[in-house]
TORKOL-64816 format. One record per residue (C-alpha): residue in one letter; x, z, y. Coordinates in steps of 0.02 Angstrom, whole numbers. Last residue first. Layout:
N
<A,<X,Z,Y>>
...
This chain:
148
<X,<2002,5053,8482>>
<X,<2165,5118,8452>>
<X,<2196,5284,8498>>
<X,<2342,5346,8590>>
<X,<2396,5528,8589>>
<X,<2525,5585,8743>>
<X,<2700,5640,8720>>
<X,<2695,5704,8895>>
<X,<2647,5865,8841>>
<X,<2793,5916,8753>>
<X,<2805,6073,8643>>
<X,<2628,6043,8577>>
<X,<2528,6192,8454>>
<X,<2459,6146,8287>>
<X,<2346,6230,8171>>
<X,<2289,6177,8000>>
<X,<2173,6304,7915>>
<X,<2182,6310,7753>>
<X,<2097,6358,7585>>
<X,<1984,6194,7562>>
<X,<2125,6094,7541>>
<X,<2102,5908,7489>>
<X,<2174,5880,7330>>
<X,<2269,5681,7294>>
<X,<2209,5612,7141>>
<X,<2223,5412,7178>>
<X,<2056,5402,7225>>
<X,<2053,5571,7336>>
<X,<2165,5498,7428>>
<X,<2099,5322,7474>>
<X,<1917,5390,7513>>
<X,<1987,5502,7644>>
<X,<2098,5334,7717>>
<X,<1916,5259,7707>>
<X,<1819,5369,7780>>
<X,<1937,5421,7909>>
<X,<1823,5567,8018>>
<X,<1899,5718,7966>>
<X,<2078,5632,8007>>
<X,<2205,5620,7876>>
<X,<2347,5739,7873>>
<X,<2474,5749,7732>>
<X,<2573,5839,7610>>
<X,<2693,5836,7470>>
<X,<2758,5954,7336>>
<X,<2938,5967,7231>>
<X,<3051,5895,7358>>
<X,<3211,5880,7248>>
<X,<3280,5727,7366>>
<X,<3245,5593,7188>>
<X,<3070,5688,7194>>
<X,<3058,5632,7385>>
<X,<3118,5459,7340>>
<X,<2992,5459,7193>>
<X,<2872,5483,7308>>
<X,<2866,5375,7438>>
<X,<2877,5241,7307>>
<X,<2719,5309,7226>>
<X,<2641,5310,7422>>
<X,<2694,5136,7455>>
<X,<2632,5071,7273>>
<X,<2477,5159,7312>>
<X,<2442,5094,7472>>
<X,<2498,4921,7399>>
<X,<2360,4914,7254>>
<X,<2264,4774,7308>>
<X,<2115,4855,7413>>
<X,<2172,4832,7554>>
<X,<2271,4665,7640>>
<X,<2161,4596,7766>>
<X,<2146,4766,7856>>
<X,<2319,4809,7862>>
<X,<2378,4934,7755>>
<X,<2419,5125,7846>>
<X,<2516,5307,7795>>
<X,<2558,5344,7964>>
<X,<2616,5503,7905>>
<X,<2669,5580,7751>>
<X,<2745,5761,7730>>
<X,<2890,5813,7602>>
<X,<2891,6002,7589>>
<X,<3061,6121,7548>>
<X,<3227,6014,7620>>
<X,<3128,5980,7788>>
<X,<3053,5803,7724>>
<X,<3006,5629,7768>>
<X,<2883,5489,7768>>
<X,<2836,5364,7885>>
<X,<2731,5251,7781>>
<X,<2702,5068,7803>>
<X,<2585,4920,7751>>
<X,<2583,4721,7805>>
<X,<2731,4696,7859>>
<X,<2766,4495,7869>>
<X,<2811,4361,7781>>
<X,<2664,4337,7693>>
<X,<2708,4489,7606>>
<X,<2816,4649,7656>>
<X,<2762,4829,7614>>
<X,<2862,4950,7710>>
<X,<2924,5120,7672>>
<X,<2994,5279,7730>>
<X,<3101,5403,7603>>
<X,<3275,5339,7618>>
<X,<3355,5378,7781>>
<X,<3260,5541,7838>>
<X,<3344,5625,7967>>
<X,<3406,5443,8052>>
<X,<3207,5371,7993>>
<X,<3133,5507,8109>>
<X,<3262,5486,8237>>
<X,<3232,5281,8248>>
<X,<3044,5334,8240>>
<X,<3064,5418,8418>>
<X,<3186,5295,8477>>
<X,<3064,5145,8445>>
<X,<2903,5229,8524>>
<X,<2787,5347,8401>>
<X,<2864,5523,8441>>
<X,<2868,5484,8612>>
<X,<2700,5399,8655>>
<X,<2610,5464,8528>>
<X,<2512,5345,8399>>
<X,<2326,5345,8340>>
<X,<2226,5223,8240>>
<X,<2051,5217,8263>>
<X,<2048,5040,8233>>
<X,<2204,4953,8162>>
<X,<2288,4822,8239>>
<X,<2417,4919,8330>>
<X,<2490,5000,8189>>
<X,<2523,4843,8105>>
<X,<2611,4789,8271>>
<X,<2708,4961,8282>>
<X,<2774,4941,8097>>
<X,<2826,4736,8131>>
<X,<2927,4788,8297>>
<X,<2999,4954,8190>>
<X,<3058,4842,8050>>
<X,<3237,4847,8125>>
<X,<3222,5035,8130>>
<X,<3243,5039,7920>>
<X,<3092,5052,7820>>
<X,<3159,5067,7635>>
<X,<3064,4918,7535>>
<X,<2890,4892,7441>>
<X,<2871,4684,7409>>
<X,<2712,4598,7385>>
């Protein structure tokens, strides 16, 4: 298994991965090919695939605002968990945030993701209890999918 950058050529592999996992969700904008080829143009070095079999079988879109990195998509495909890659993305993830000066990291995982839940708290990650996360849409036509 192989961790790499995530460049916009891997976006046909990325979306299929996505695709195959239950209760996954994507937006229509921010999700398509031009929406992840801006995310990955503001943040060139930080996303991640993991490649075996010949294929991508793990990715992270992850990026920064010069202050707070933030995580998302963070997904393995079904028939390859539990073998370490998750982590191996997310350490990768971060050391390219560290090597950007991004001192703390954050993420979203739905309420109701037992296992991506179960996956953080494993490898140490704190879920807040202090928060509340609010969020307020700009464009309503970038629509939420979710996979069934």
């Amino acid at each position: 298994m192989t961790v790499r950058t995530m460049t916009i050529e891997d976006y046909d592999g990325v979306y299929e991965l996505w695709m195959s996992i239950s209760g996954f969700a994507i937006r229509s904008i921010d999700d398509s090919r031009e929406g992840v080829e801006r995310f990955l143009k503001r943040n060139p070095d930080t996303s991640v695939v993991a490649i075996e079999d010949g294929r991508i079988v793990g990715s992270i879109l992850c990026g920064h605002d010069g202050r707070r990195g933030c995580l998302y998509h963070v997904c393995v495909h079904a028939d390859y968990r539990m073998r370490g890659i998750g982590k191996s993305m997310v350490v990768r993830c971060m050391e390219e945030l560290e090597k950007e000066h991004i001192s703390k990291v954050s993420l979203i995982a739905f309420t109701k993701n037992d296992i991506g839940n179960a996956f953080w708290k494993e490898i140490g990650w704190t879920k807040r209890e202090d928060l509340n996360y609010y969020d307020f849409t700009l464009n309503k036509e970038n629509i939420v999918n979710y996979n069934k």
